[in-house]
C-alpha positions in Angstrom: 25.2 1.3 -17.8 28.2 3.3 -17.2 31.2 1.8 -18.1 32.9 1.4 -14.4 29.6 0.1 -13.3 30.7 -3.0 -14.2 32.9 -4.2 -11.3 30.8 -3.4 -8.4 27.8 -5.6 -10.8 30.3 -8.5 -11.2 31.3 -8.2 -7.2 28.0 -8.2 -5.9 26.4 -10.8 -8.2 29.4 -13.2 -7.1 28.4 -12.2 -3.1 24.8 -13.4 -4.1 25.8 -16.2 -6.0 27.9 -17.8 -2.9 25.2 -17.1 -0.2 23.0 -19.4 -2.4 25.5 -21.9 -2.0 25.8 -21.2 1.6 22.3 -21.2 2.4 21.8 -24.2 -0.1 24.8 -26.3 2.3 23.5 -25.6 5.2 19.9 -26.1 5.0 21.3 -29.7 3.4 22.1 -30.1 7.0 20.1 -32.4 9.3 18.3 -30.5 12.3 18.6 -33.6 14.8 15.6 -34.9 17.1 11.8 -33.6 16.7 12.2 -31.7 19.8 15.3 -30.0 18.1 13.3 -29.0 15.1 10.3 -28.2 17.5 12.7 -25.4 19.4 14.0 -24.3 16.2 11.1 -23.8 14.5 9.7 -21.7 17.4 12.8 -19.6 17.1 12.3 -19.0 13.4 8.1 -18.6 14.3 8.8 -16.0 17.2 12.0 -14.4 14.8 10.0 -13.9 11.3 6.7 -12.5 13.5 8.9 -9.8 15.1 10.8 -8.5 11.9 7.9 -8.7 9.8 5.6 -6.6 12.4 8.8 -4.4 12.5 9.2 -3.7 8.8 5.2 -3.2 7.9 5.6 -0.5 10.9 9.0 1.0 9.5 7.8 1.1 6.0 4.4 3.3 6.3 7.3 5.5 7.9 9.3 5.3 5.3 6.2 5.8 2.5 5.7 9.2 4.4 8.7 10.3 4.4 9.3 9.3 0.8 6.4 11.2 -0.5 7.7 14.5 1.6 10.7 14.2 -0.1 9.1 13.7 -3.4 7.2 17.0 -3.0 10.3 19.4 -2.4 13.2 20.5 -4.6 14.8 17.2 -4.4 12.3 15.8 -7.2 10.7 12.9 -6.6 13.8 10.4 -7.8 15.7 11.2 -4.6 12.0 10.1 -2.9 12.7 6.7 -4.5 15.6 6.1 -4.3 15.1 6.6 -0.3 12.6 4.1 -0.1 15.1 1.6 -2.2 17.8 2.2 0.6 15.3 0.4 2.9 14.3 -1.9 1.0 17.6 -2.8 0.3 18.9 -2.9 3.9 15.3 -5.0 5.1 16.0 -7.8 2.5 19.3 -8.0 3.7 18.1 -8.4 7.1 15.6 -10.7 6.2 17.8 -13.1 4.5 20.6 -13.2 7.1 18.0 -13.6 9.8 16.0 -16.6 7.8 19.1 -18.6 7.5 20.8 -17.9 11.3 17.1 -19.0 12.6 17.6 -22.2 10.2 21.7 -22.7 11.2 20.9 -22.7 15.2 19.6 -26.4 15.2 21.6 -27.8 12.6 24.8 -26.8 14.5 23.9 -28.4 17.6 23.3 -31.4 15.9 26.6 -31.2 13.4 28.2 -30.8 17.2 27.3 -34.1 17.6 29.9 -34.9 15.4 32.8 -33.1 16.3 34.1 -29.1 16.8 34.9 -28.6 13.4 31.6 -29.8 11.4 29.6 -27.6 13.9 32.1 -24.2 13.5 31.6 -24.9 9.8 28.2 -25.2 10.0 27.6 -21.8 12.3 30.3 -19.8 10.1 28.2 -20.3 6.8 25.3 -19.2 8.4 26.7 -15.9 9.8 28.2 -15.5 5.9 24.8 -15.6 4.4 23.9 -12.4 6.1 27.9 -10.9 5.7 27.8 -11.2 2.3 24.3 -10.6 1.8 24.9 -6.8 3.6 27.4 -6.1 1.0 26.8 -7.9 -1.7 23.3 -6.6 -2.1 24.7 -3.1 -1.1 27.1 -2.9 -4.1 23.9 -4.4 -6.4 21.5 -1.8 -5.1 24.1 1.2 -5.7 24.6 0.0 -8.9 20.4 0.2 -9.5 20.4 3.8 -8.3 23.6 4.9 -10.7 22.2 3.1 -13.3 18.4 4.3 -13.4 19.2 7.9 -12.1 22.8 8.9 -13.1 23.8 6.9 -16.3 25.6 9.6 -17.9 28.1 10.4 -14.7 27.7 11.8 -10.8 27.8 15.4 -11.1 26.6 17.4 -7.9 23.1 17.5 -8.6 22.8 13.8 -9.3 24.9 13.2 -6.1 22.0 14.4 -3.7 19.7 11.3 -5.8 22.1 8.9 -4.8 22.4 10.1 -1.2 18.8 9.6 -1.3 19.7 5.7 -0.9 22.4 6.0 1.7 19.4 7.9 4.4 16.7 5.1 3.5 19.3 2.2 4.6 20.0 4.7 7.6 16.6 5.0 8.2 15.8 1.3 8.6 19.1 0.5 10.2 18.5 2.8 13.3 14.5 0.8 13.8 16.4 -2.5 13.3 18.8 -1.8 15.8 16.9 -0.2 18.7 14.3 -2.1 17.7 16.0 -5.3 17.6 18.1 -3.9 20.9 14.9 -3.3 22.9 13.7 -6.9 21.9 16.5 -8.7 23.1 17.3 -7.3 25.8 13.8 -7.4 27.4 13.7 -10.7 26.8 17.6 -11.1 28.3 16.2 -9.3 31.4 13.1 -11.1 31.9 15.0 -14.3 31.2 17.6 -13.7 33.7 16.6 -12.4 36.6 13.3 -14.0 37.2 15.0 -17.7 35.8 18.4 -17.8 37.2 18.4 -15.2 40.3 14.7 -15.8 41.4 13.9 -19.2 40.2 17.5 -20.5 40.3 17.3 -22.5 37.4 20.3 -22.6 34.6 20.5 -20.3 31.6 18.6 -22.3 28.5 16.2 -24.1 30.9 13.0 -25.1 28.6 10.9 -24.3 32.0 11.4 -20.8 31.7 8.5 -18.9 29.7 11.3 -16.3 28.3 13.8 -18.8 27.3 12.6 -18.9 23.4 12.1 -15.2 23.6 15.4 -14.6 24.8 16.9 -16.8 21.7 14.8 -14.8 19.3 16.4 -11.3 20.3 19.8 -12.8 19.7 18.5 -13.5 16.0 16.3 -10.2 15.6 19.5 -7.9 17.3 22.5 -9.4 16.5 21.7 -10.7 13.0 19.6 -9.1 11.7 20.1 -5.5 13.4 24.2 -5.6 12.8 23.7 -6.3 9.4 21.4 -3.5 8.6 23.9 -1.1 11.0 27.2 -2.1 9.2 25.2 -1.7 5.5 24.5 1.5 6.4 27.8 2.6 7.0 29.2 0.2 4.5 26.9 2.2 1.7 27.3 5.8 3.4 31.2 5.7 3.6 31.4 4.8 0.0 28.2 7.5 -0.4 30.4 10.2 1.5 33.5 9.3 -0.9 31.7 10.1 -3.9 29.9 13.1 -2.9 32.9 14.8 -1.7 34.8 13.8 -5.2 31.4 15.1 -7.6 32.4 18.4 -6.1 36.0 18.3 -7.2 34.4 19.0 -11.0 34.1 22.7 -10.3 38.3 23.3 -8.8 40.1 25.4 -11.6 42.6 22.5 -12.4 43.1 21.1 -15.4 41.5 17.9 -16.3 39.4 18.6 -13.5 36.3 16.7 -14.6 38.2 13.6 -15.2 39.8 13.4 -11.9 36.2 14.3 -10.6 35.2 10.9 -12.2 37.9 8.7 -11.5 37.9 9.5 -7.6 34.2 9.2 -7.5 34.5 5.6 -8.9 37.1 4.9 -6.4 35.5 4.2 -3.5 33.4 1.3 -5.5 36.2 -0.3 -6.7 37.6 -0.9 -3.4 34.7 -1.8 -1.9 34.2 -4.4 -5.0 37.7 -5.6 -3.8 36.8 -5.9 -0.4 34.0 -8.5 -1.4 35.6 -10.8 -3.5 38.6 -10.4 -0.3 35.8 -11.2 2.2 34.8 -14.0 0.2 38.0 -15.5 0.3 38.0 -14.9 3.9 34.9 -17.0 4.7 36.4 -19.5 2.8 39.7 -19.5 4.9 37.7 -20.4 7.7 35.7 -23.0 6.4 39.0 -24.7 5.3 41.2 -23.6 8.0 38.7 -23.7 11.0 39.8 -27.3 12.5 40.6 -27.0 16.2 40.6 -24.0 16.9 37.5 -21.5 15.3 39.2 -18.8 17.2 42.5 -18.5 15.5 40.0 -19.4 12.3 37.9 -16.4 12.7 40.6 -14.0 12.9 42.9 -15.7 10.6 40.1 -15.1 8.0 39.6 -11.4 9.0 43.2 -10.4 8.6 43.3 -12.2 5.2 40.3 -10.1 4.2 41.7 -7.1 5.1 45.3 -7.8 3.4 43.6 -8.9 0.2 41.8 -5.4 0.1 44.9 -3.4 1.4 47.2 -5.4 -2.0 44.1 -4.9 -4.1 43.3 -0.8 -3.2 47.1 -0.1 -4.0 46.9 -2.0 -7.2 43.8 -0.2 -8.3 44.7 2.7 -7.6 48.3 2.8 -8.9 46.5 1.4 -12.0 44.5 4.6 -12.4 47.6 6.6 -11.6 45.8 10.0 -10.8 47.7 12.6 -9.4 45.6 13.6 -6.3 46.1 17.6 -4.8 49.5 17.7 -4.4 49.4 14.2 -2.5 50.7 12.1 -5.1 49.3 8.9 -6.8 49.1 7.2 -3.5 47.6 9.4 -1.3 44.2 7.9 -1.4 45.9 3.8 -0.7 48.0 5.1 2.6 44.3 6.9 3.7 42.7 3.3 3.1 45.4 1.5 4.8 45.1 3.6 8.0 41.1 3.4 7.5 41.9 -0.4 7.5 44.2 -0.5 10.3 42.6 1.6 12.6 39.6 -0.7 12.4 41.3 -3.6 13.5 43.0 -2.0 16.5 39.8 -0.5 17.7 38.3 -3.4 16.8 41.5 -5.6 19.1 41.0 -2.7 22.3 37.4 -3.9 22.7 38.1 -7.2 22.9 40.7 -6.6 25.6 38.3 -4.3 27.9 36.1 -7.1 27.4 37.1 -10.7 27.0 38.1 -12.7 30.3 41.6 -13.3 28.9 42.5 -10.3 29.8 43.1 -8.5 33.5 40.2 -6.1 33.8 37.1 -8.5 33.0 38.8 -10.4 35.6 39.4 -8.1 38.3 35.4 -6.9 37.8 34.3 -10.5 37.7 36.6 -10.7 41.1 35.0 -7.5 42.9 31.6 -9.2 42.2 32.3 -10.9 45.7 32.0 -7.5 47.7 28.0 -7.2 45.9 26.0 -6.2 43.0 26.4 -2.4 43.6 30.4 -3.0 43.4 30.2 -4.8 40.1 28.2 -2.3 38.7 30.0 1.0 39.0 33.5 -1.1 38.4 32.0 -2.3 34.9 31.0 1.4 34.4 34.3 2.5 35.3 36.1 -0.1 32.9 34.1 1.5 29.9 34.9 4.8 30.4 38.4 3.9 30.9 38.1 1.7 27.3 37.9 5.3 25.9 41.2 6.6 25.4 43.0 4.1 23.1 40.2 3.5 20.3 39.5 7.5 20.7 43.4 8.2 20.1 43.8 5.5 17.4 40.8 7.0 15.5 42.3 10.6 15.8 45.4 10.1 15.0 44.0 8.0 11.6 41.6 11.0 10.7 44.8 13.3 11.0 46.8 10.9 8.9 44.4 10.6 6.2 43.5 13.8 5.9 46.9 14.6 5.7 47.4 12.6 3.0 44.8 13.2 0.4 42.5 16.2 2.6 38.4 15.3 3.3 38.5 12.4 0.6 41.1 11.2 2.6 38.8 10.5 6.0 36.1 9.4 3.6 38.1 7.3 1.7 39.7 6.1 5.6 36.3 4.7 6.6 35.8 2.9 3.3 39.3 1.3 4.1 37.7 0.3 7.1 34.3 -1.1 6.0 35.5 -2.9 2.7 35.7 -5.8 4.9 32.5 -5.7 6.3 31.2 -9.2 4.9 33.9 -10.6 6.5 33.1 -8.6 9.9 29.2 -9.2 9.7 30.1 -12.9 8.9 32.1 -13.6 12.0 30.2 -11.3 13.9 26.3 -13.0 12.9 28.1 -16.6 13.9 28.0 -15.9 17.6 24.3 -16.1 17.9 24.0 -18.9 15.8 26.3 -20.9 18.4 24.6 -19.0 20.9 21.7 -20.7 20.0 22.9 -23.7 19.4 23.8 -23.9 22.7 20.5 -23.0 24.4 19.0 -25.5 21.9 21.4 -28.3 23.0 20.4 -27.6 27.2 16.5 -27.3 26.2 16.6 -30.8 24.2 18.4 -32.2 26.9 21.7 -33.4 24.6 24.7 -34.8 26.1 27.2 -33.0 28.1 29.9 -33.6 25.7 27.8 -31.8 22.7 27.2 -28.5 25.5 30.8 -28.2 25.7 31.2 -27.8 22.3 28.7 -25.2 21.6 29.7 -23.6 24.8 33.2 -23.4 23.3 31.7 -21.9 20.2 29.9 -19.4 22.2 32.8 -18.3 23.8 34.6 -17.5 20.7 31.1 -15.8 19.5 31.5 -13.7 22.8 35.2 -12.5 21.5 33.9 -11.8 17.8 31.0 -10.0 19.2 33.2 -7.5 21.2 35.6 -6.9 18.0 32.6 -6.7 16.0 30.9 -3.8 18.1 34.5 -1.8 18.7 34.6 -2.0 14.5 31.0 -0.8 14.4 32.0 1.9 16.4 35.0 2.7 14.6 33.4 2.7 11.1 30.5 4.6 12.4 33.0 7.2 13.6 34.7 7.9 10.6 31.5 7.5 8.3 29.6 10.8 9.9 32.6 12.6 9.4 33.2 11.8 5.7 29.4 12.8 5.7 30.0 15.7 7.6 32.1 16.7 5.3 30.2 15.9 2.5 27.3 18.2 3.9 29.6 20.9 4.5 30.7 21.1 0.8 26.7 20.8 -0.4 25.7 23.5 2.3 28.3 25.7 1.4 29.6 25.9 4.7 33.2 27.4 4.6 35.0 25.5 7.8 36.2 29.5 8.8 32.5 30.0 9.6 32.4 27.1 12.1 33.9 29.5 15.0 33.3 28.7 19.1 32.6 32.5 19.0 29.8 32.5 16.3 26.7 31.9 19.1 25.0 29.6 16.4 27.8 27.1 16.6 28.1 27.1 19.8 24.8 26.4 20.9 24.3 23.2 18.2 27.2 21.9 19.6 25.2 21.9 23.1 22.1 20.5 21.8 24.1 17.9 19.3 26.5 16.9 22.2 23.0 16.4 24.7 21.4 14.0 21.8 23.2 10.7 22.1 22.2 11.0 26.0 18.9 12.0 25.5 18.4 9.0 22.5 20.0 6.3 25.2 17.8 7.6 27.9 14.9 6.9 25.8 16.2 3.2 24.5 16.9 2.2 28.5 13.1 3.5 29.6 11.9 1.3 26.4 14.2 -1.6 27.6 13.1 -1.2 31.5 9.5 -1.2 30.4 9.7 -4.0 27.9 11.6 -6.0 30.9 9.2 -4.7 33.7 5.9 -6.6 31.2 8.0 -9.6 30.3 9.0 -10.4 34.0 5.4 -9.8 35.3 4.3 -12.5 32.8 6.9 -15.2 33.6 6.5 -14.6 37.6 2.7 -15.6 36.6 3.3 -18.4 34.8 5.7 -20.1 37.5 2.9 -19.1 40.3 -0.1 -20.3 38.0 0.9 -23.1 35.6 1.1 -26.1 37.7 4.3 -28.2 37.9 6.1 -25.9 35.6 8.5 -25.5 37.9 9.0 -29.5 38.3 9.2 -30.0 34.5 6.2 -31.5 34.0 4.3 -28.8 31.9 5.5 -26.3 29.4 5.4 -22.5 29.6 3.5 -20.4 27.2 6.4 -19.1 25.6 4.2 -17.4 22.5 3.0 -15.1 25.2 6.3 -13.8 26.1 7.5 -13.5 22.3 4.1 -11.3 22.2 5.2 -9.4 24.9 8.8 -8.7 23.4 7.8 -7.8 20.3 5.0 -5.4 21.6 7.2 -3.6 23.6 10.8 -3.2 21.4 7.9 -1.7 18.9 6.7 0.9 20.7 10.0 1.8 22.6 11.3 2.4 19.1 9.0 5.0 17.3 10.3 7.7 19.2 14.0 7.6 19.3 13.9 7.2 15.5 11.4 9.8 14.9 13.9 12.1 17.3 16.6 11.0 15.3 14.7 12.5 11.9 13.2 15.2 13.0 16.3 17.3 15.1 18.4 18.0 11.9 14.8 18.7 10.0 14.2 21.5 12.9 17.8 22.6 13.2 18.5 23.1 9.7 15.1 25.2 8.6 15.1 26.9 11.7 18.9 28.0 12.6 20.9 27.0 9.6 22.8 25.1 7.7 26.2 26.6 10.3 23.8 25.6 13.3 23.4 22.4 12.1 26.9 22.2 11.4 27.8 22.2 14.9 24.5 19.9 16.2 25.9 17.3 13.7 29.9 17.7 15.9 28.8 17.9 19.2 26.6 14.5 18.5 29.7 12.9 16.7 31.8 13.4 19.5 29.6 12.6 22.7 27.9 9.7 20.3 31.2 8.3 19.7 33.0 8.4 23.2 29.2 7.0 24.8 29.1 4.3 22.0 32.6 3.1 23.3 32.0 3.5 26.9 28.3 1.4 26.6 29.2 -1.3 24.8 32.5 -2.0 26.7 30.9 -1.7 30.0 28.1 -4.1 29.2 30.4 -6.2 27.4 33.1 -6.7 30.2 29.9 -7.5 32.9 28.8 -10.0 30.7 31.9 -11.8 30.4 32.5 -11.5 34.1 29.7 -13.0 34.6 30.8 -16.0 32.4 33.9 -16.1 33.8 32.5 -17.0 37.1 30.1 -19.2 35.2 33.3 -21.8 34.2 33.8 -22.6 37.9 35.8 -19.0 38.9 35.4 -17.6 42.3 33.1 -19.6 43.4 31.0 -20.8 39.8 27.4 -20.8 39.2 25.1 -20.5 42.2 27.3 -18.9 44.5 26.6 -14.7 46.5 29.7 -13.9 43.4 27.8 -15.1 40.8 24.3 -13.8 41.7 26.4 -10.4 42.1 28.1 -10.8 38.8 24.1 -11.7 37.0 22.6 -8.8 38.7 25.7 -6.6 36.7 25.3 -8.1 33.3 21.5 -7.9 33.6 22.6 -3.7 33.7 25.6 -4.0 31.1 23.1 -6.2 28.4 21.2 -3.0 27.3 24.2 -0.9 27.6 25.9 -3.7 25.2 23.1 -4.3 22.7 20.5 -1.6 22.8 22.3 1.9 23.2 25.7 1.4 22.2 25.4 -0.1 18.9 22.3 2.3 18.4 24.4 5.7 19.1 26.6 4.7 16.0 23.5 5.3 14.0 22.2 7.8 15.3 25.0 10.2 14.5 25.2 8.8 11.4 21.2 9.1 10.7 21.3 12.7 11.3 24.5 13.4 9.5 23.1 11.2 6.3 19.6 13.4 6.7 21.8 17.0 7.0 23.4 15.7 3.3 19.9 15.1 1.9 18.4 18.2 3.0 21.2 20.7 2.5 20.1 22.1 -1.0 16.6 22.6 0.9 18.4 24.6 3.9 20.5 27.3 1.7 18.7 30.6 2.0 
């Protein structure tokens, strides 16, 4: 093993090692009544179908793909170590999923007791699938060094281990339109058949969609973040290194050397950034009394301090003098990587949490009608725009400025070293969102619904910082990856010119993709909604006293439904995804391709922004009016305000959060392919 291999092996065992403990604590935990276990279980039943069905369908994509690659120049290590990248990014999912599934019931009942048992509770379970996503990301890059590049990255080895960073791509973008399409179907059918038709509360066991509903927050927002932030967690670092392997060739002395050192780099801070994250859910669990909110972030900006003290020590340790930057040029890129992640991260949650004026001006124009709401929540995202698109700007102009390309990549490694900290707050709003619908269908006290209600609200806030971070990080990921291809293609930056007729029309058809890819996810949603609310207006009219509480719905059949449906809404977005830079690059060019891979960063980034703040703020809005706010639950405001987050929820968690890896997808498959595309 190579000799700096070590770190990132002792920093990912020690993330494994602590999510057994986790996962041993809180499955220690009692689940409550039989009916509590009974709801649970059916979670965990309707959860494990849907990613299992997912994965077997995923990974005879992922065999054929594989075996293409293995029958090109690439060889057929790069073919396997593809297939490890999803593998990889599926167990991870898998894990995290398992124990939020198990976490929903034992919260509600540790709620019983008190605020603080039932945060610590939900916390550990969102840190088993945080620190799973990274720590199994550092273990796996370490496999595919190790097996395929033990003597040291050199260019040709690079494309191997790129190989790794397209296969967790590849299963990310399926687990989160996938998982998107699932959950907000379900959401959909749920809602407006249930609370606008029916009139009956959110979490009522007599609605047939109700344990569907609970299962896409597991399937989407566990299991489908993690496998989004490990992708960009393992193609920033990825980026980083591929850009460094080609420093080896630059006519300066020691060049080699430096090559090394910088290529390590990356995996040293991101090894720092476990053991910070760590630490961080650790804070919470301590420090997370009264108030999990305060908690939560308190635990994120330790995380991120740790790994900003920890990146300059390791780096003025190595002491290499970087292009003219100085020793520190690579720290001051992290730190604006790191900084620029929280403010995005902070922007989101004020376009989107009702503390704030404009989710409560939008929940307040839900008294003037649906149609009102709807185009004032669409208005709020695109206004969300400007400050996360000015702060990531102005950090890709500060940390390129300060050590060039690296720099950016280096930015966005800043940014994602803390991503078992993120995922971990991030995975614990579903758990307490369950816990909550768990609590109304078991028919638990009031007093226990107000806790897990308060939990969910928090969740809501995490949620919105956790999707502007996502955003962020996928941002400056495609363009350290961009990069990156541009060096492997041989693209000289002078050739990318607006008068060069190739350029110009890939930015057209890259700038058109992210709309054509969200068009595609909102049909699959519409359709999966359109079957799901056909089969609960059935059961209502046919099951007798359904409606009076005195039978129970068939909700297996809507979990069939659900699953059905996000499956085949999500083959053809993702094969769209793998195919366009495939076509692109053999057909036009590696410069073509060049400016697909722009035009899609830019319109993917500004969309991602503008989706998942607009559904974000319409679902708060809606929750707003839900605490007893311009007229509370029932009322022509409300009805209004459901009809508007039943549009914002795909917007939210199906195209926004899939947009960040699309561009990244494509970008990761460009890097792959380039050696293939030089004529």
């Amino acid at each position: 093993m190579t000799k700096g291999l070590w770190i990132p092996l002792v920093a990912g065992l020690a993330a494994m090692i602590f999510v057994l403990y986790l996962a041993i604590w809180t499955l220690r935990k009692n689940q409550g009544t039989d009916k509590m276990k009974a709801l649970s279980r059916a979670i965990q039943d309707g959860a494990k179908a849907f990613l299992f069905r997912e994965y077997k369908t995923v990974f005879l994509v992922v065999v054929v793909i594989a075996v293409a690659i293995s029958f090109t120049n690439l060889g057929w290590n790069t073919g396997i170590s593809f297939a490890f990248g999803a593998l990889v990014s599926a167990l991870a999912g898998y894990i995290g999923m398992r124990i939020a599934t198990q976490s929903n019931a034992r919260t509600t009942n540790a709620a019983q007791s008190g605020l603080s048992k039932a945060l610590a509770v939900a916390v550990s379970g969102g840190a088993v699938m945080g620190l799973s996503v990274v720590g199994l990301a550092l273990l796996g890059l370490v496999a595919v060094i190790s097996v395929f590049a033990p003597a040291g990255i050199t260019p040709d080895k690079a494309v191997i281990i790129n190989g790794y960073a397209m296969g967790a791509s590849l299963m990310a973008l399926f687990a989160r339109s996938g998982g998107g399409i699932y959950t907000k179907g379900a959401d959909m059918g749920a809602d407006l058949v249930g609370k606008v038709e029916a009139g009956i509360p959110e979490d009522d066991p007599r609605n047939p969609a109700v344990i569907a509903d609970n299962v896409g927050d597991n399937v989407g927002d566990v299991a489908g973040l993690g496998s989004d932030l490990l992708e960009s967690y393992v193609e920033s670092i990825i980026a980083s290194m591929a850009i460094a392997a080609t420093f080896a060739t630059l006519a300066t002395p020691n060049a080699a050397l430096i090559s090394q050192t910088l290529i390590f780099l990356p995996i040293y801070v991101a090894s720092a950034g476990v053991i910070a994250s760590i630490l961080g859910v650790a804070f919470v669990r301590v420090i997370g009394r009264s108030n999990p909110q305060s908690a939560l972030m308190g635990g994120t900006y330790v995380s991120a301090v740790l790994t900003a003290l920890a990146s300059f020590l390791i780096i003025n340790r190595l002491g290499i003098e970087f292009a003219g930057h100085g020793k520190l040029g690579p720290f001051w890129a992290i730190l604006a990587g790191l900084i620029s992640g929280i403010f995005v991260g902070l922007t989101s949650e004020y376009f989107t949490s009702a503390k704030y004026r404009p989710v409560r001006a939008l929940a307040q124009s839900a008294e003037t009608g649906p149609a009102v709401t709807v185009t004032g929540g669409l208005a709020l995202g695109m206004r969300s725009t400007a400050l996360p698109i000015l702060v990531l700007a102005a950090a890709v102009l500060v940390s390129h400025h300060l050590a060039g390309m690296y720099g950016v990549a280096m930015a966005a490694v800043g940014m994602l070293a803390t991503t078992g900290m993120v995922v971990a707050v991030d995975s614990y709003g579903p758990i307490a969102d369950n816990a909550g619908g768990i609590a109304e269908m078991a028919k638990l006290p009031s007093e226990v619904r107000k806790i897990t209600d308060h939990l969910d609200a928090v969740g809501n806030t995490t949620a919105a910082i956790g999707k502007g971070f996502a955003i962020g990080s996928a941002a400056f990921a495609a363009i350290g990856l961009l990069s990156a291809y541009m060096k492997t293609s041989l693209v000289q930056p002078a050739r990318l010119s607006l008068t060069e007729p190739k350029v110009m029309a890939g930015l057209l058809i890259g700038g058109m993709l992210p709309f054509l890819f969200s068009s595609m996810l909102f049909r699959a949603v519409g359709q999966s909604a359109f079957r799901l609310i056909a089969e609960v207006r059935r059961q209502f009219k046919e099951i007798p006293g359904l409606m009076e509480g005195k039978a129970m719905p068939d909700s297996t059949k809507c979990v069939d439904i659900s699953t059905a449906g996000a499956l085949r809404g999500m083959m053809l977005p993702g094969l769209m995804a793998v195919l366009v830079p495939v076509v692109v690059g053999f057909t036009l060019g590696p410069v073509a391709l060049s400016g697909v891979l722009v035009g899609a960063i830019v319109t993917g980034v500004m969309l991602g922004i503008q989706t998942a703040n607009s559904g974000g703020a319409l679902d708060n809005a809606k929750k707003y009016i839900e605490e007893g706010n311009l007229g509370g639950k029932g009322s022509d405001t409300h009805k209004a305000a459901v009809v508007g987050d039943t549009v914002g929820d795909p917007l939210k968690d199906t195209v926004g959060p899939s947009i960040n890896i699309l561009i990244k997808l494509m970008t990761v498959i460009s890097l792959v392919l380039a050696p293939l595309f030089i004529r």
